[in-house]
BAFILUM-132606 format. One line per field, with one value per residue: residue number from 1; chain; z negated, x, y of N, C-alpha, C in turn. Coordinates in pm, 1 decimal. Atoms other than C-alpha are relative to their C-alpha. Example, Ala and Ser with C-alpha at 12.3 -4.5 7.8 and 13.67 -1.06 7.14 Angstrom:
BEGIN
torvo = 1  2
keza = A  A
n.pz = 0.0  6.0
n.px = 89.0  -82.0
n.py = -119.0  -119.0
ca.pz = -780.0  -714.0
ca.px = 1230.0  1367.0
ca.py = -450.0  -106.0
c.pz = 0.0  -73.0
c.px = 90.0  -77.0
c.py = 120.0  109.0
This chain:
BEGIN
torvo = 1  2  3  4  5  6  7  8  9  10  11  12  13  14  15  16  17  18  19  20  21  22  23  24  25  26  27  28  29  30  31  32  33  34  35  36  37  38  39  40  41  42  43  44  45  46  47  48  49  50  51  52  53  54  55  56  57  58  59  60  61  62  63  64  65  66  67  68  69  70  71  72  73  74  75  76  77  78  79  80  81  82  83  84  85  86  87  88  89  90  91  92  93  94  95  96  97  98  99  100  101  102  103  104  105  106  107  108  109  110  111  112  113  114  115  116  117  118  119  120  121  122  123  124  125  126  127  128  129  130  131  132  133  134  135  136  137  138  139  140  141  142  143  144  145  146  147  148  149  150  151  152  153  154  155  156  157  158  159  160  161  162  163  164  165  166  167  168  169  170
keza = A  A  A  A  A  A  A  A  A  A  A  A  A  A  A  A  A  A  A  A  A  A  A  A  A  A  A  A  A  A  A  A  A  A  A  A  A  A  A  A  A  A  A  A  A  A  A  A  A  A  A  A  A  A  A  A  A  A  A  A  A  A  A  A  A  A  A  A  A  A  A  A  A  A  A  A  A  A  A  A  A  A  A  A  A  A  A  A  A  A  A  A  A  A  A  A  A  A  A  A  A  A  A  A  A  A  A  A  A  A  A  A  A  A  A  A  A  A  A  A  A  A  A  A  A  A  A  A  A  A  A  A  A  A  A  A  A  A  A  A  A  A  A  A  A  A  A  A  A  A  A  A  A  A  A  A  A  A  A  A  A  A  A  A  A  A  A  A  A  A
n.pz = -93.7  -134.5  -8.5  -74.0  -117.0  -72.2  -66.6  -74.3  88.6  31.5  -25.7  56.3  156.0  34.7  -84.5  132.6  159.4  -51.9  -20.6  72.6  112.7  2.8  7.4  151.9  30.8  -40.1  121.1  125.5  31.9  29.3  95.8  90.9  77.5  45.3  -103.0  -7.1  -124.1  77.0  -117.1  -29.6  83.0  -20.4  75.2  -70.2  -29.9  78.4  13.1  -34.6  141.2  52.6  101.3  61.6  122.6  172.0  56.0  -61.5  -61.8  -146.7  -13.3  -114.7  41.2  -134.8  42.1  -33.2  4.0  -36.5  79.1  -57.8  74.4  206.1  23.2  -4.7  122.0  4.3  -23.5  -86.6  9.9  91.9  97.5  -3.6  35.3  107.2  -71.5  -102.6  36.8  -64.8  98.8  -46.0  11.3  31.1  -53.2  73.5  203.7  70.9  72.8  -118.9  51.0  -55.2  47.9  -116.3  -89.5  -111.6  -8.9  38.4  74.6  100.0  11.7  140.0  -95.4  47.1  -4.9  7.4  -30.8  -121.5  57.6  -9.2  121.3  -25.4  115.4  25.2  -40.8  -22.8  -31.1  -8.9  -73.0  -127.0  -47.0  99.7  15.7  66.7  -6.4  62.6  -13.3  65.9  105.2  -82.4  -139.3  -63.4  -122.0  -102.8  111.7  -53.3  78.6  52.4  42.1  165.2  76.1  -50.5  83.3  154.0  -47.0  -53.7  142.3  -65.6  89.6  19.7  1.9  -92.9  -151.1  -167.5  -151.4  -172.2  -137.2  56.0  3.6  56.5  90.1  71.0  123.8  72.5
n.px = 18.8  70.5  88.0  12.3  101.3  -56.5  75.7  127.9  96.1  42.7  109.4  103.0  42.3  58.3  126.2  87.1  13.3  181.7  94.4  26.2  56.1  121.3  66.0  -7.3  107.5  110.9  36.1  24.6  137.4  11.5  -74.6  -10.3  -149.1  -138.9  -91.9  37.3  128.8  128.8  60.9  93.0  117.6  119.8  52.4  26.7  154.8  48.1  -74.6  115.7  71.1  114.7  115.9  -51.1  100.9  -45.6  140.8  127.0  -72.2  -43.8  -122.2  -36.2  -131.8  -65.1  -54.0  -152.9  -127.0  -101.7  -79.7  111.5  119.9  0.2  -91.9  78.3  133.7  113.0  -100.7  48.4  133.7  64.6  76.9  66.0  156.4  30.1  4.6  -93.3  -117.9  -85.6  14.8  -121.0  14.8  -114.2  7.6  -43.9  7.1  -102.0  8.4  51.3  8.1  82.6  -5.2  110.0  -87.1  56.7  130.6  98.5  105.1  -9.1  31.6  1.0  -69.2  32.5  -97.8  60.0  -92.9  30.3  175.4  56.3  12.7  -135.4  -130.2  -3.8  61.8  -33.2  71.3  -86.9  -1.1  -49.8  -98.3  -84.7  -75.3  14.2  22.8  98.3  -39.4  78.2  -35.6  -46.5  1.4  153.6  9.4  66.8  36.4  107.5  8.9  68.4  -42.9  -20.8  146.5  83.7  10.0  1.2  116.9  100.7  -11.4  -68.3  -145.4  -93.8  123.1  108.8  -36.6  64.2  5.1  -52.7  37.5  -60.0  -198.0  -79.8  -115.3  52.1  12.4  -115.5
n.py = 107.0  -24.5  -6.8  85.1  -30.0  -56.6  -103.8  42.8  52.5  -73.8  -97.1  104.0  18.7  -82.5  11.3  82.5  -42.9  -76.6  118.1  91.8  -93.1  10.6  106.4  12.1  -98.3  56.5  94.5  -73.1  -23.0  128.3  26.9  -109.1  -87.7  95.7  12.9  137.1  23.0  22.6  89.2  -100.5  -37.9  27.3  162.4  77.9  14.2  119.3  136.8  112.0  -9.5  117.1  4.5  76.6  -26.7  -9.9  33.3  -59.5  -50.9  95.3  -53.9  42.1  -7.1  -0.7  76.5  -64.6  107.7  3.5  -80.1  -112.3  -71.3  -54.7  -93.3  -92.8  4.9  -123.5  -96.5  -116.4  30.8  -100.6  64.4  152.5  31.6  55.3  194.9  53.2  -23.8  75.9  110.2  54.2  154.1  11.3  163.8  140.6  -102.1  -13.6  -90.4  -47.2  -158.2  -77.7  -187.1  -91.7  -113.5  -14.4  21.6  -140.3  18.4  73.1  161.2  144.0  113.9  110.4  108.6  148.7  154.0  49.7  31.1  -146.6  -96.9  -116.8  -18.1  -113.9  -126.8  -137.7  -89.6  -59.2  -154.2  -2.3  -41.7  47.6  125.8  83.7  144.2  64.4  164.1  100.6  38.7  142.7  11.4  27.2  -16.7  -102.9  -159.7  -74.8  -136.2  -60.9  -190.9  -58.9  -18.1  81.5  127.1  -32.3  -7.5  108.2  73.2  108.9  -1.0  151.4  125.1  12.3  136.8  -71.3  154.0  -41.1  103.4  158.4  2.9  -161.1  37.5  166.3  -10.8  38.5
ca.pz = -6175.4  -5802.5  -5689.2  -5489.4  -5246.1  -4946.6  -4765.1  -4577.0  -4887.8  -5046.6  -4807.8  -4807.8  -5188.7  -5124.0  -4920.9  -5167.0  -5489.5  -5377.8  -5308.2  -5579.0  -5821.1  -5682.9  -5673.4  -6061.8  -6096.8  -5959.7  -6236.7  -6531.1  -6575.3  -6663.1  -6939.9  -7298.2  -7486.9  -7612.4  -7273.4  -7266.7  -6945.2  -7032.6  -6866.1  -6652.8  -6853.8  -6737.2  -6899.9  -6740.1  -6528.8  -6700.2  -6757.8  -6708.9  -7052.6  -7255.4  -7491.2  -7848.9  -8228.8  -8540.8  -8720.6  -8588.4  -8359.3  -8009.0  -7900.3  -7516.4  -7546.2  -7223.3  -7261.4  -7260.8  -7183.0  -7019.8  -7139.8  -6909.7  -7022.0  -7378.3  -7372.7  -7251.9  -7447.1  -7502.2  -7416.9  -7252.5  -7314.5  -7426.5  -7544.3  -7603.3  -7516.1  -7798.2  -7882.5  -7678.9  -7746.2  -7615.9  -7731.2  -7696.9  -7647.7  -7714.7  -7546.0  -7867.6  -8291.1  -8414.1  -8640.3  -8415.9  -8494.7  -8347.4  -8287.0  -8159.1  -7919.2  -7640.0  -7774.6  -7801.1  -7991.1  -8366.9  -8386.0  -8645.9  -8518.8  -8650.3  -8671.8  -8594.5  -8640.7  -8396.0  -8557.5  -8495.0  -8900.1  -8930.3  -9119.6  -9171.0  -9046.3  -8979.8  -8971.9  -8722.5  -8600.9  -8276.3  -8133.8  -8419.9  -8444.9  -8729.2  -8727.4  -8831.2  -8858.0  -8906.1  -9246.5  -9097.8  -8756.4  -8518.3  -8175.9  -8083.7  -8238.4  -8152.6  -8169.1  -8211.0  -8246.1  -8610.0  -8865.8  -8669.6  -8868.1  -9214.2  -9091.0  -9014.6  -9354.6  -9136.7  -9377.6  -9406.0  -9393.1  -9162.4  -8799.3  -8464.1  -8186.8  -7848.8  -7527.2  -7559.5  -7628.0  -7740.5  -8069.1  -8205.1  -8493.6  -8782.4
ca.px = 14914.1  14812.4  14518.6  14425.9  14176.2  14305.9  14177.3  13920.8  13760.8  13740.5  13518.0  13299.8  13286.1  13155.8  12847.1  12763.9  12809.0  12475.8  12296.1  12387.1  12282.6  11966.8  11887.7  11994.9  11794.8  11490.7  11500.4  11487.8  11143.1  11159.3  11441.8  11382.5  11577.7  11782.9  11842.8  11668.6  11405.4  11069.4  10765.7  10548.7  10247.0  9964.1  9773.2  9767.7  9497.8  9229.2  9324.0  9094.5  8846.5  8706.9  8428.1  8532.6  8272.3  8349.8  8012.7  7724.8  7954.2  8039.3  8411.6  8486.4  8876.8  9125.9  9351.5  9763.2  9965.0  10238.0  10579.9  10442.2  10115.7  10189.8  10476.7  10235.5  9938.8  9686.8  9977.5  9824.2  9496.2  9278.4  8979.9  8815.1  8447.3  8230.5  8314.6  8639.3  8989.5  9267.4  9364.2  9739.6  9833.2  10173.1  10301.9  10448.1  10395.8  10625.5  10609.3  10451.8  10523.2  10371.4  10399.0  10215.8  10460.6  10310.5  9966.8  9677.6  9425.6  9436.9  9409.0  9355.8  9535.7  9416.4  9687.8  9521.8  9607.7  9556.8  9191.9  9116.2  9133.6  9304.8  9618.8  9601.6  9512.0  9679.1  9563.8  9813.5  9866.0  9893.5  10217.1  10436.3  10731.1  10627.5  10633.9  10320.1  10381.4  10205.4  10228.0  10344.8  10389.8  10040.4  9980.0  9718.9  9662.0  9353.0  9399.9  9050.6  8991.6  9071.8  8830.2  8643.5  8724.9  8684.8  8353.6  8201.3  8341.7  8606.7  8933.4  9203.1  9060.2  8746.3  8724.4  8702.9  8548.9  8645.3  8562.2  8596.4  9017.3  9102.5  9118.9  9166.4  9070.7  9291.1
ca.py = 12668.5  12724.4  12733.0  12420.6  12590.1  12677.9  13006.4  12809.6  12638.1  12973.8  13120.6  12804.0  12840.5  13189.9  13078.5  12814.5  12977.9  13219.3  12911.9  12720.2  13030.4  13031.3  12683.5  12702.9  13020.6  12815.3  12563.0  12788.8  12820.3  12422.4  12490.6  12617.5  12853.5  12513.0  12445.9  12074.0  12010.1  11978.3  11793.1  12068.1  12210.4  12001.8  11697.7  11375.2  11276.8  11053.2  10727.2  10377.2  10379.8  10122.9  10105.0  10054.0  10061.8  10148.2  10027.3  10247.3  10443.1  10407.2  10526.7  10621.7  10554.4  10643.2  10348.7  10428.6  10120.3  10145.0  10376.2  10668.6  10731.3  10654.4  10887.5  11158.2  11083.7  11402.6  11657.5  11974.3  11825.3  12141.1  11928.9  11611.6  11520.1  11392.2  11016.7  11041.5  10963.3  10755.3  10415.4  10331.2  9974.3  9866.5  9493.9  9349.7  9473.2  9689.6  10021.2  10313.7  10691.0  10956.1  11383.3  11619.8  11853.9  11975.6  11867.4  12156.8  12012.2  11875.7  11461.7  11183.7  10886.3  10541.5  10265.4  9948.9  9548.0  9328.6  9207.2  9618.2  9697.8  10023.6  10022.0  10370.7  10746.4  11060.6  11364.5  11564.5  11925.6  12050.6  12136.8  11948.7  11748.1  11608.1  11217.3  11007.4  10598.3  10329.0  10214.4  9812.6  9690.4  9729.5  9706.8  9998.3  10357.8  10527.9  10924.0  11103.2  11497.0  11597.8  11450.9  11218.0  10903.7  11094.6  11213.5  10866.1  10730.9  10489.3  10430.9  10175.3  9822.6  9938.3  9685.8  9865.3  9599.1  9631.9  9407.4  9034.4  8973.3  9289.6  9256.5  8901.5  8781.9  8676.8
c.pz = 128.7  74.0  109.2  134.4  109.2  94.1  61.9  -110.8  -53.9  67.2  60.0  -113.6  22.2  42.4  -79.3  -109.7  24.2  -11.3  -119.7  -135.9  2.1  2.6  -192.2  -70.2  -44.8  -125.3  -180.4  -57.7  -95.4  -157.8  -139.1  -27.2  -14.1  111.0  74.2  99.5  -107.9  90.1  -7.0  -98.7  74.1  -44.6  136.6  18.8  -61.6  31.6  -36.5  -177.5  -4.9  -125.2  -142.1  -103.1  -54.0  -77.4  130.9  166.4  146.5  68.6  181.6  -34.4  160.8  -68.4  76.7  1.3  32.0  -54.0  22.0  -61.1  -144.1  -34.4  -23.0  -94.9  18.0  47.0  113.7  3.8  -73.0  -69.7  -3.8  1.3  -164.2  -14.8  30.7  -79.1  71.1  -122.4  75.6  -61.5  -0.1  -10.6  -98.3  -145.3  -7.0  -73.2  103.7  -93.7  105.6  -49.9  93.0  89.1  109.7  22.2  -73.2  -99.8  -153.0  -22.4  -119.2  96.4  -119.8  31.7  23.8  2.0  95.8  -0.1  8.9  -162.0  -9.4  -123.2  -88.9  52.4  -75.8  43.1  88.5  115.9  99.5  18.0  -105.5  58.9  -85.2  23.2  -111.9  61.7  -32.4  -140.6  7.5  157.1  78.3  145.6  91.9  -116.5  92.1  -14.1  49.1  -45.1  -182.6  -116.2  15.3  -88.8  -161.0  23.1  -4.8  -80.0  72.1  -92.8  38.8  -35.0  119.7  126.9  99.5  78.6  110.7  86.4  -85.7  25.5  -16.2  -128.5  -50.8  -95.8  -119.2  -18.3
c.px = -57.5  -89.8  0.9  -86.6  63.5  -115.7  -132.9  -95.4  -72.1  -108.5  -111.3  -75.3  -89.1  -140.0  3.3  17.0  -125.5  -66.3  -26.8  -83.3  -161.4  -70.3  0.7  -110.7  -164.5  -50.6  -4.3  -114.9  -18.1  90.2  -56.5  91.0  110.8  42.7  -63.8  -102.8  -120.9  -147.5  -109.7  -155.3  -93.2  -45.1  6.8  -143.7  -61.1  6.7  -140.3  -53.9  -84.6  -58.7  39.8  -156.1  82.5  -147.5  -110.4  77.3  79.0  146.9  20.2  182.8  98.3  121.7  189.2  96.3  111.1  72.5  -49.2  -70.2  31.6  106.2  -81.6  -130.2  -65.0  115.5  -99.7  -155.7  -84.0  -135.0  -34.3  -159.8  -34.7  54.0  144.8  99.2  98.1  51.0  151.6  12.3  107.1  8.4  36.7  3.4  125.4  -46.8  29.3  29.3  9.0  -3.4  -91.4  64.7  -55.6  -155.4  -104.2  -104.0  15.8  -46.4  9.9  46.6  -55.4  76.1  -101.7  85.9  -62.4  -178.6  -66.3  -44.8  99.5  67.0  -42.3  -12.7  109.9  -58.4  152.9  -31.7  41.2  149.5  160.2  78.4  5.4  -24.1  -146.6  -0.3  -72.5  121.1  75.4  -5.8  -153.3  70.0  -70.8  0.6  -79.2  5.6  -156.8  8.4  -13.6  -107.6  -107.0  5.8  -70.7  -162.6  -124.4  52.9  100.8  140.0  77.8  -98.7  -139.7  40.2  -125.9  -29.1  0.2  -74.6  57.4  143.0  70.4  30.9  -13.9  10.1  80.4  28.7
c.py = 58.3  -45.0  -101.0  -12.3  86.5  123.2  -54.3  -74.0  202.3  46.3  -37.2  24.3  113.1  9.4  -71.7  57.6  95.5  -124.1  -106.1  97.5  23.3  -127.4  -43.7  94.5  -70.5  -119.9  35.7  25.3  -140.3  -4.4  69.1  54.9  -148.2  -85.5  -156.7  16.5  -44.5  -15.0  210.1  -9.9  -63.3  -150.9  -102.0  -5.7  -132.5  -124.2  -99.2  10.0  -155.0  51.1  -25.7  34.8  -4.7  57.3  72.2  81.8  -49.3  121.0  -5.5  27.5  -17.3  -136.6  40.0  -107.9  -61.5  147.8  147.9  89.6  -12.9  131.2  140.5  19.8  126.8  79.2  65.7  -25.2  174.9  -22.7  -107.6  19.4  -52.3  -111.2  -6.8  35.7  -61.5  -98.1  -67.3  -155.1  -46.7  -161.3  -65.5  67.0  73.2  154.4  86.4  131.9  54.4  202.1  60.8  102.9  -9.7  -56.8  108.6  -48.8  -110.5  -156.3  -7.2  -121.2  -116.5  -104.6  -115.6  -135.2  -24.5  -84.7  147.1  -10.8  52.2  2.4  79.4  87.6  81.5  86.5  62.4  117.9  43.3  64.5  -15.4  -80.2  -119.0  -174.6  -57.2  -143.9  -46.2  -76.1  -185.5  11.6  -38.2  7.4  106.0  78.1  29.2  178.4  37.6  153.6  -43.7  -52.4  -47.9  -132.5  48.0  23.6  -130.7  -104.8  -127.2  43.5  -90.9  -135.1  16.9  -65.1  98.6  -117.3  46.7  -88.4  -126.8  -4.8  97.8  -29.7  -131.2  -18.4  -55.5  -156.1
């Protein structure tokens, strides 16, 4: 078949094909080996906090409620204060799973209902794909460094309280 570029495209093409190699070049840093984009290495910046308990215990929790921030969640985070975690908030129930890729530091995630008693707890490992769900449909998960709930004797059934209308009661 014959070539549809006439002498004057060609030597167009040859000034953009440089240009386009380096503007491709330039975005390689962003790709992994499997080729897929991937968000730049740095944590989000801290996000508005509220106050939560669980019994004696006082929780500062960054709150994640829109697709965004929940998407991101701890990612690139390299630690957590004492106390502190983030407290995703999700606009309508439904069954919540949860990985750790691109997150540095080991969590416990706490499923909560909408009365703040936690479903259930995960323990999960940094930089996993692994999935961790709530056992039914909730509205918030609390993640927590590693071992913080087990620590302070908080299980399934225990009631986190928040601000007035957070969680309501059954």
């Amino acid at each position: 078949m014959p070539n549809p570029l006439t002498p004057s495209h060609r030597r167009i093409g040859r000034h953009i094909a440089p240009a386009l190699l380096v503007a491709v070049a330039g975005l390689a840093p962003l790709l992994p080996a499997g080729g897929r984009a991937q968000t730049p290495e740095r944590a989000q910046p801290r996000l508005p906090q509220v106050e939560l308990a669980a019994g004696i215990h006082l929780i500062k929790a960054e709150l994640a409620t829109d697709s965004g921030t929940r998407a991101r969640g701890l990612m690139f985070r390299e630690r957590l204060g004492p106390n502190e975690g983030m407290l995703f908030v999700f606009p309508e129930k439904s069954r919540q799973c949860f990985w750790m890729r691109n997150t540095l530091v080991p969590l416990s995630i706490a499923f909560l209902d909408d009365d703040g008693a936690v479903a259930n707890i995960a323990d999960m490992q940094p930089r996993s794909d692994d999935s961790h769900c709530s056992v039914h449909a909730i509205r918030y998960a609390l993640e927590m460094e590693q071992g913080w709930f087990a620590k302070r004797g908080i299980t399934a059934g225990s009631r986190l309280r928040g601000p007035p209308g957070m969680f309501a009661p059954r």
